[in-house]
C-alpha positions as CSV (number, residue, x, y, z in Angstrom):
1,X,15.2,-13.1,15.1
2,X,15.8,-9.9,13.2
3,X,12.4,-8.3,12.0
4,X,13.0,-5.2,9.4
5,X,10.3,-2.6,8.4
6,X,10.1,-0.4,5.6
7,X,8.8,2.8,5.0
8,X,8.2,2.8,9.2
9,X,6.1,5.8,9.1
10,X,3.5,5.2,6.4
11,X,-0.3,3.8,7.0
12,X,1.0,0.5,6.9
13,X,4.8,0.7,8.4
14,X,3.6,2.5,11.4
15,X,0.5,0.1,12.3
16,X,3.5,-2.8,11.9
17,X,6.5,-1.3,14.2
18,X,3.3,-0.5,17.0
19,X,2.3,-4.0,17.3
20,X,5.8,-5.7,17.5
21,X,6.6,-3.4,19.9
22,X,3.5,-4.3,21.4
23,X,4.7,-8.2,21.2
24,X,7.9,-7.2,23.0
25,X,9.9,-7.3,19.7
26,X,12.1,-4.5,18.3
27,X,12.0,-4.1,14.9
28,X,14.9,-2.7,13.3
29,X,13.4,0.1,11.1
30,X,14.9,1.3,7.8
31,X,13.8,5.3,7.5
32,X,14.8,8.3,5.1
33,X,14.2,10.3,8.6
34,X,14.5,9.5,11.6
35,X,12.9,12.5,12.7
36,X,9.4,11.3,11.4
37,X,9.4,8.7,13.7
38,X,7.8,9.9,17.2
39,X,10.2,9.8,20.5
40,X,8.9,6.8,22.6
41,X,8.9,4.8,19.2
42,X,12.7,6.3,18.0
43,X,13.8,5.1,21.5
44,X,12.5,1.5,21.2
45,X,13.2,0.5,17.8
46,X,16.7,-0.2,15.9
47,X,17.1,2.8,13.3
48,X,18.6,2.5,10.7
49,X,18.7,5.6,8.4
50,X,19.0,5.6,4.7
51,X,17.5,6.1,1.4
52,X,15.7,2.9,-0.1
53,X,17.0,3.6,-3.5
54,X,20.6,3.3,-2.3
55,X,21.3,0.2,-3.2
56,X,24.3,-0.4,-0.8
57,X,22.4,0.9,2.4
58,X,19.0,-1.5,1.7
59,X,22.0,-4.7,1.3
60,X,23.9,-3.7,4.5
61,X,20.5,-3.2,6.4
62,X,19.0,-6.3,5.4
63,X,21.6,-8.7,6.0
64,X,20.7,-11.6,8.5
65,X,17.2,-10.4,8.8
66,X,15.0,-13.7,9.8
67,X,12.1,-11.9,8.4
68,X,11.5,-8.1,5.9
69,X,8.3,-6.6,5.5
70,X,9.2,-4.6,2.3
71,X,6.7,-1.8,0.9
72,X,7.7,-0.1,-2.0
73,X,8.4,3.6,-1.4
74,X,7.8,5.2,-5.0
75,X,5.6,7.8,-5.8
76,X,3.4,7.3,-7.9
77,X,4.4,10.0,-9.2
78,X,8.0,9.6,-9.9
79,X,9.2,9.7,-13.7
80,X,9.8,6.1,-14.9
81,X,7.7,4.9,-11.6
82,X,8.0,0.7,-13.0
83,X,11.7,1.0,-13.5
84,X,12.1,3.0,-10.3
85,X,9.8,0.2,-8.2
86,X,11.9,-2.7,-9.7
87,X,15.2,-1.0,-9.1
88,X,14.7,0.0,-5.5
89,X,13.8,-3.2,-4.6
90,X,17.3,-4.9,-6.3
91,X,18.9,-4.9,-3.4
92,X,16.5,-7.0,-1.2
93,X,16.1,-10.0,-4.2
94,X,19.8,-10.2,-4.2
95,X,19.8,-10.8,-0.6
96,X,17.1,-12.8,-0.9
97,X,19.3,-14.4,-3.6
98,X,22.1,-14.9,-1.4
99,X,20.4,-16.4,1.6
100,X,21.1,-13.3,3.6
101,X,17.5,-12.9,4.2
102,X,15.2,-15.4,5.9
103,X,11.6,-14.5,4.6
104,X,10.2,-11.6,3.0
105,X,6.5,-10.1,3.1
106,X,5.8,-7.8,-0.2
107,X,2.8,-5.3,0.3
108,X,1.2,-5.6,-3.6
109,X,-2.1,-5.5,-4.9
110,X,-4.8,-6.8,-6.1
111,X,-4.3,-6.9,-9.8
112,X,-0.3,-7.4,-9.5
113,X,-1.6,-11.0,-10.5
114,X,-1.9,-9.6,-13.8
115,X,1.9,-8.9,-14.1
116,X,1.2,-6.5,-17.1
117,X,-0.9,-3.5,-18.0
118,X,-1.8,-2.7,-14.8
119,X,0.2,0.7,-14.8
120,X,2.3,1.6,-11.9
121,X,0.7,-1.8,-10.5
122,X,3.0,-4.1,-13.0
123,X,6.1,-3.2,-10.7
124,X,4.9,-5.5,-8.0
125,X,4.2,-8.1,-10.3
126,X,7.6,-8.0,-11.4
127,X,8.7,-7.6,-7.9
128,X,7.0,-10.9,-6.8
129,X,8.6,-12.6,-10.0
130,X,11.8,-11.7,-9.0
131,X,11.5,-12.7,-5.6
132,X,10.2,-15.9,-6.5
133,X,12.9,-16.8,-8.6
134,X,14.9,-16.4,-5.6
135,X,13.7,-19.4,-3.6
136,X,13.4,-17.2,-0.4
137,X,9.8,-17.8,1.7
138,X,7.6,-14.8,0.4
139,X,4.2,-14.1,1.6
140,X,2.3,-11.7,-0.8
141,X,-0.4,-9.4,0.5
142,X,-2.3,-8.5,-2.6
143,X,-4.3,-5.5,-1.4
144,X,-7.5,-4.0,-1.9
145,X,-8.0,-0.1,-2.5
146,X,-6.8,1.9,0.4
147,X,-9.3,4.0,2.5
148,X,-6.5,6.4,2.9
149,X,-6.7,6.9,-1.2
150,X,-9.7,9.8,-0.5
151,X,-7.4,11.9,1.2
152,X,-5.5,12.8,-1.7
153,X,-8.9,14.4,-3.2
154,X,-9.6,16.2,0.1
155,X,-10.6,19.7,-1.3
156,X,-13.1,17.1,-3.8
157,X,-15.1,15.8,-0.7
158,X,-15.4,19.2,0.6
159,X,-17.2,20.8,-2.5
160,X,-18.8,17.0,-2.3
161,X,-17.7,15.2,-5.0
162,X,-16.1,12.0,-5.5
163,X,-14.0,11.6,-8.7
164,X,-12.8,8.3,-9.8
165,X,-11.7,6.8,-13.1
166,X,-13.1,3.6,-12.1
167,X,-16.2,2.2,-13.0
168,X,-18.7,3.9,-10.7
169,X,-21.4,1.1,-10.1
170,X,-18.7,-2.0,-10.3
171,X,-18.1,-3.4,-6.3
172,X,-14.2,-3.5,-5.4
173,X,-12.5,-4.4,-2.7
174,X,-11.6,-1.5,0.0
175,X,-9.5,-2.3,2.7
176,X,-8.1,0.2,6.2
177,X,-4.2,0.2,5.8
178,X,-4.1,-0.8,9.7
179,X,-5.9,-3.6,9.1
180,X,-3.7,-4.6,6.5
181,X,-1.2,-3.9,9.1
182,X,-2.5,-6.0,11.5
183,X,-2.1,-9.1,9.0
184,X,1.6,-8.3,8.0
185,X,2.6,-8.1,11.7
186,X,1.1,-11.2,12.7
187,X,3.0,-13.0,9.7
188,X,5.9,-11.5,11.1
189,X,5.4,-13.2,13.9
190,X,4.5,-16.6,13.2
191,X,6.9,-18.9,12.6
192,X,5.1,-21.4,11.1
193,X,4.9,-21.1,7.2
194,X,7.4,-21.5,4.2
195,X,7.3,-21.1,0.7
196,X,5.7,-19.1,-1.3
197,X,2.0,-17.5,-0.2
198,X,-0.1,-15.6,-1.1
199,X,-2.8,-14.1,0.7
200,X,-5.5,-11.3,-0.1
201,X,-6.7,-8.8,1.8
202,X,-10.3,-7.4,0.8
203,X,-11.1,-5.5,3.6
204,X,-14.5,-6.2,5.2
205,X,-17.0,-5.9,2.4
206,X,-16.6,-4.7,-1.8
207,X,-17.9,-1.3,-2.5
208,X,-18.5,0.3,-5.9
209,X,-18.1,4.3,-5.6
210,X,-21.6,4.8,-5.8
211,X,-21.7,3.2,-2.7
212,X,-19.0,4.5,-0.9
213,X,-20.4,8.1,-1.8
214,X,-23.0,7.4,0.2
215,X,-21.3,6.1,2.9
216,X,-19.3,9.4,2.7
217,X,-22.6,11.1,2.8
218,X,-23.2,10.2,5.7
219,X,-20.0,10.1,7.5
220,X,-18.9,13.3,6.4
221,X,-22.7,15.0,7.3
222,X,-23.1,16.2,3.7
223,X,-24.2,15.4,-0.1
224,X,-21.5,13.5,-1.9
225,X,-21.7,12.2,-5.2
226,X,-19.7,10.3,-7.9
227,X,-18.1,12.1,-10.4
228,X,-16.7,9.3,-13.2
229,X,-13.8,10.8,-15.3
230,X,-12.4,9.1,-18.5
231,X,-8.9,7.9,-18.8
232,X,-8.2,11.2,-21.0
233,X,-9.6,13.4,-18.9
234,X,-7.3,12.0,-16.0
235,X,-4.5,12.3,-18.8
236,X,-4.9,16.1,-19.5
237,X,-5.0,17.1,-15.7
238,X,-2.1,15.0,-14.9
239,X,-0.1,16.9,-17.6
240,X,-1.7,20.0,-16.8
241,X,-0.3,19.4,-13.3
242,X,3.0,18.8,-14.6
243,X,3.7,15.1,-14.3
244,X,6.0,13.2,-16.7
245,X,4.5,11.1,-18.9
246,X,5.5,7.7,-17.8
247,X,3.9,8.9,-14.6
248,X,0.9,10.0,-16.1
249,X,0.6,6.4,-17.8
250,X,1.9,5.0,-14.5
251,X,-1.8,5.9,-12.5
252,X,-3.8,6.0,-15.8
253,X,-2.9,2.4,-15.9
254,X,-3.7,1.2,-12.5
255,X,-7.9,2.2,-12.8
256,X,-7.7,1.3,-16.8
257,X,-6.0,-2.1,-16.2
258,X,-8.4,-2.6,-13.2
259,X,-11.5,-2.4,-14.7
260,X,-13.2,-5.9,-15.1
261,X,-10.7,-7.6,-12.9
262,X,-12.1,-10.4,-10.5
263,X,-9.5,-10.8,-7.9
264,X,-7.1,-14.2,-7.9
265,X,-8.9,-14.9,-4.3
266,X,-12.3,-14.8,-3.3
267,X,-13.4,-13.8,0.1
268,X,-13.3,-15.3,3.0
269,X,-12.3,-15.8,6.8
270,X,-8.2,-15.4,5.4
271,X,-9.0,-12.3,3.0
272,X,-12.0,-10.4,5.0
273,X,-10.4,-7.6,7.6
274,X,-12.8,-5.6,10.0
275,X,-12.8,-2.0,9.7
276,X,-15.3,-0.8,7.9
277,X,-15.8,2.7,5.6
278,X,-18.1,4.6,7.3
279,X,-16.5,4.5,10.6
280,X,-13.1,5.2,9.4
281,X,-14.0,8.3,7.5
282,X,-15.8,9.2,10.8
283,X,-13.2,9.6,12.8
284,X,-10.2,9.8,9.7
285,X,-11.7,12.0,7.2
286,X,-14.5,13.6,8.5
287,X,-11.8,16.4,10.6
288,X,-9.9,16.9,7.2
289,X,-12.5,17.9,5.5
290,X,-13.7,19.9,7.6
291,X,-10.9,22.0,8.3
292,X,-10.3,21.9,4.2
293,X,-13.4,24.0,4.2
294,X,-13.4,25.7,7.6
295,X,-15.9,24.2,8.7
């Protein structure tokens, strides 16, 4: 049984090829660079190189797969980032179509549920209705916020300040990309379920920001507080930045759309991972920002 990874080198993707090699299985990897992949790992997976949004590499690579673990590789960044999602992943619902692929498992999020005005969030949605229109066996991981999102405000954390456009004192779900890496392998592996599923994961506890400064505060060994920005605000330094506009609307969306939701699953023994915050930024976060300020 064929068992494809995406995007093999992200906080996910890498977490996934480890433990199938681990299970004595090797994956065949689909990678931009096969450079970014270290040399004991290069040497037991099958590569395949390719960019994702070439339609007629992600078709060829696919093919006869018994399962795909498919994570969309767009920036959030990236001008028209919806379109862009729902184009790049084309090829794999018309293979899915044409019964060249045995089961697929999306990485979405919490909130794809919605399947509009969720910004850069609604391309999953549409992503999952595609797929389901298919007939192919999905599973859908609908996420919960990333631990590894604080290390794009690095510099933030080091003056100590935690900005977010969500609501500040409003629990969420916060979840370690290996743990959600964890789950997608051992789907992977078991050979037991059909259909369509989908399964949440929440990560080990909700947090609001409030919180989660101070667990920062005490991870990190210094003051860190919550800094709320409006949707505007966000807007302007986006721009400012030099972002398209689509873009901008893209991540403006995904906090604005957000706000209020109540996941489609509750938690529990399926949706509840281990890792929690504190420890994680630790040993993670803790380093980088200490080099970011020389400390």
């Amino acid at each position: 049984m064929t068992i494809v990874v995406t995007t093999p080198t992200g906080h996910v993707g890498s977490r996934v090829v480890r433990l199938l090699l681990q299970a004595g299985v090797r994956p065949r990897v689909l990678v931009r660079d096969a450079d970014r992949l270290d040399g004991e790992t290069r040497e037991r997976v099958e590569v395949r190189q390719g960019d994702l949004t070439d339609a007629g590499f992600v078709r060829e690579a696919v093919a006869g797969a018994g399962n795909v673990f498919w994570a969309d590789p767009t920036p959030h960044t990236t001008a028209d980032p919806v379109e862009v999602s729902l184009a790049t992943a084309a090829p794999l619902v018309a293979a899915a179509r044409a019964g060249d692929v045995g089961r697929v498992v999306l990485l979405s999020s919490v909130g794809a549920e919605k399947r509009h005005g969720v910004g850069h969030i609604d391309a999953l949605g549409g992503i999952e209705a595609e797929l389901d229109a298919t007939g192919v066996d999905v599973l859908y991981l609908r996420c919960g916020y990333f631990f590894t999102n604080l290390l794009l405000d690095v510099e933030g954390l080091a003056r100590g300040v935690l900005t977010t456009a969500f609501d500040p004192s409003r629990p969420m779900p916060w979840v370690d990309p290996r743990d959600i890496g964890d789950v997608v392998a051992a789907r992977l592996l078991a050979g037991d379920w059909r259909g369509r599923v989908v399964q949440a994961v929440h990560g080990p506890e909700d947090l609001s920001f409030e919180q989660v400064a101070g667990i920062l505060t005490e991870a990190l060994g210094r003051a860190v507080r919550v800094e709320p920005v409006g949707d505007d605000a966000v807007r302007q330094a986006l721009g400012a930045a030099g972002l398209p506009a689509s873009a901008v609307e893209g991540i403006v969306g995904m906090a604005a759309g957000s706000r209020g939701l109540v996941p489609e699953q509750s938690r529990d023994v399926l949706t509840t991972t281990p890792t929690r915050l504190g420890g994680w930024a630790h040993v993670e976060l803790r380093p980088v920002v200490e080099k970011a300020d020389g400390s």
